[in-house]
C-alpha positions as CSV (number, residue, x, y, z in Angstrom):
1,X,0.0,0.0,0.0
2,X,0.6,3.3,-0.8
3,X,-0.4,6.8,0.1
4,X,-2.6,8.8,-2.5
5,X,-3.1,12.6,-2.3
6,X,-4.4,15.2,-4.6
7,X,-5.6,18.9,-4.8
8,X,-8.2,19.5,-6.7
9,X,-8.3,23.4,-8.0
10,X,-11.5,25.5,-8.7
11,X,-12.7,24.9,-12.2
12,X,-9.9,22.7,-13.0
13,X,-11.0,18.7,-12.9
14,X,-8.4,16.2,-12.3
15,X,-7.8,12.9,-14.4
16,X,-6.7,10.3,-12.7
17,X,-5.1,7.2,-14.0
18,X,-4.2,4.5,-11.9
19,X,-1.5,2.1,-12.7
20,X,-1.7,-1.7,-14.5
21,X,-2.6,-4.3,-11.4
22,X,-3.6,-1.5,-9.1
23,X,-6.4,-0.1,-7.5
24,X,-6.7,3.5,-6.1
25,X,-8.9,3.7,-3.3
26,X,-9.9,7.6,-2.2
27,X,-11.0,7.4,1.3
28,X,-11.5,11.4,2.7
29,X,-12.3,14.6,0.9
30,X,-12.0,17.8,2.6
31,X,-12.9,21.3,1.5
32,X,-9.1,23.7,1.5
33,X,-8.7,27.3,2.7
34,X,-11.6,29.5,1.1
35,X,-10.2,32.1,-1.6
36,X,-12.3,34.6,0.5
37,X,-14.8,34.8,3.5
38,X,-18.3,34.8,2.3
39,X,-20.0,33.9,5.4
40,X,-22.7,31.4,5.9
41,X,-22.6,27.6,4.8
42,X,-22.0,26.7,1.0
43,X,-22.8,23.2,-0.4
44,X,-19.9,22.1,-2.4
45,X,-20.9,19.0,-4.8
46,X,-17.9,16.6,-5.6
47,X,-18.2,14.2,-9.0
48,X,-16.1,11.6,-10.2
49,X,-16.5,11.3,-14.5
50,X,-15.5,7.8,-15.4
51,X,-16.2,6.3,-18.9
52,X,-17.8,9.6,-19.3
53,X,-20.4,9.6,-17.1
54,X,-20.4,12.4,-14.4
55,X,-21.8,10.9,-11.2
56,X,-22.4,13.3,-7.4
57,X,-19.5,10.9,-5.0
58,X,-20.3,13.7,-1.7
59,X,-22.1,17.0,-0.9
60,X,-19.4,18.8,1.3
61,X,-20.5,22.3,3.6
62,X,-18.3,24.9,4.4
63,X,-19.6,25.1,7.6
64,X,-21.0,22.0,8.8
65,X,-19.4,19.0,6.9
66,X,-15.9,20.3,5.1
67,X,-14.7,16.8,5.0
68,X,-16.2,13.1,4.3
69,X,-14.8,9.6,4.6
70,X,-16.1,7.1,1.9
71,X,-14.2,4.0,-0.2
72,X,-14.5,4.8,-3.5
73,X,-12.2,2.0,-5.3
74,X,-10.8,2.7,-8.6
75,X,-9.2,0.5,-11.3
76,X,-9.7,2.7,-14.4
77,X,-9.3,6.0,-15.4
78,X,-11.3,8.4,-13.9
79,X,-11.6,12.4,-13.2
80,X,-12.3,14.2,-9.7
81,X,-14.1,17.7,-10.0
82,X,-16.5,20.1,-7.9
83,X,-18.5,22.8,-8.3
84,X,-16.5,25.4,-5.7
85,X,-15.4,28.2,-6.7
86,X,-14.3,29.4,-4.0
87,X,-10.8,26.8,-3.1
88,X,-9.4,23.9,-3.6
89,X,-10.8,20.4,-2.9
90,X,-8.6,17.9,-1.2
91,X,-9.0,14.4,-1.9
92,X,-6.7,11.4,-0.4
93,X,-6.4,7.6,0.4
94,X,-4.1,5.3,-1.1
95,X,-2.9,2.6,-4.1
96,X,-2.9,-1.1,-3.3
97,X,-2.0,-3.9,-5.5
98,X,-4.7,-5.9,-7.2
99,X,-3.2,-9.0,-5.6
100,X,-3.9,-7.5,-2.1
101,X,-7.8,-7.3,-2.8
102,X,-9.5,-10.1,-1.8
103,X,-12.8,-9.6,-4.5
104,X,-15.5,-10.2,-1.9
105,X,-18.4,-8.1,-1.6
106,X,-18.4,-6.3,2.0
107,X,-21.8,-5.3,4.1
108,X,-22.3,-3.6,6.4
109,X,-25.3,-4.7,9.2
110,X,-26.4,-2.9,12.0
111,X,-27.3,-4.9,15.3
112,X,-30.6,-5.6,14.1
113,X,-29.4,-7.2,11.2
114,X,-30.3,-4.4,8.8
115,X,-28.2,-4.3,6.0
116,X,-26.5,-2.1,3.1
117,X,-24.0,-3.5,0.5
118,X,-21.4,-2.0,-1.8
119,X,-23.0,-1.0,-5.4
120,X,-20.3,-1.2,-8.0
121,X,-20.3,1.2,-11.2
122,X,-18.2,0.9,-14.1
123,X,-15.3,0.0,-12.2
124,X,-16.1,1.9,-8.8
125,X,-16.7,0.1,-6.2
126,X,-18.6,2.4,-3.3
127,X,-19.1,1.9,-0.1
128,X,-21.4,4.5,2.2
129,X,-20.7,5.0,5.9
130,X,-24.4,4.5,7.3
131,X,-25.8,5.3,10.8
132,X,-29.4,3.9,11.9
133,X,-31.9,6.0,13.8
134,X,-34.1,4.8,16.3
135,X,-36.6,3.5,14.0
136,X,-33.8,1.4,12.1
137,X,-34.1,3.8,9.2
138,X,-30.9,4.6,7.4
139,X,-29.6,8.0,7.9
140,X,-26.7,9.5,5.6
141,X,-24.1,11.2,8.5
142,X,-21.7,13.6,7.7
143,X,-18.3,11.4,9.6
């Protein structure tokens, strides 16, 4: 394994390639030092473009979730973007071997034996951190 890091500049996507027989996994994304102070909260909506489709990977706030943990596995080329102009975004996790994975699906159960599972798209594995409520219902948390 290997650490992975990137800065992400406003209006300036980032392709991403990763190398024959690895995988890059991008585990945290946090929002950079604001160009200026604008007050208030801003949503910032992070996307990851591979075989040119553009899909949302996190909704970051400058206020009251500037980072987010996730496992977003890559094996093919892909590009990182976001819709803030206001900074950089900073996105990081590391490269592992191909041989290191071991292919099985992973869920994820709560004690009552609810359950959520990795979807896979063109390549990208995700996997959301979920919290339960009271009532057993899923609720997205900013972690």
């Amino acid at each position: 394994m290997e650490f992975w890091g990137a800065e992400v500049k406003a209006g300036e996507p980032l392709k991403v390639k990763p190398e024959e027989k690895t995988l890059l996994h991008v585990s945290h994304a946090a929002l950079g030092e604001p160009k200026k102070d604008i007050g208030g909260s801003e949503s910032v909506v992070l996307f990851a473009t591979i075989n040119g489709q553009k899909i949302v990977i996190g909704t970051l706030s400058t206020n009251k979730c500037p980072q987010i943990s996730y496992d977003l596995v890559f094996e093919k080329e892909f590009e990182l973007s976001h819709n803030w102009n206001n900074g950089s975004v900073y996105f990081f996790g590391y490269r592992a071997d191909t041989e290191e994975e071991d292919g099985n699906p992973t869920n994820i159960k709560n004690p009552n034996g609810l359950e959520a599972t990795i979807h896979v798209f063109n390549g990208l594995s995700y996997q959301k951190h979920l919290s339960y409520d009271a009532s057993d219902k899923f609720v997205n948390k900013c972690i």
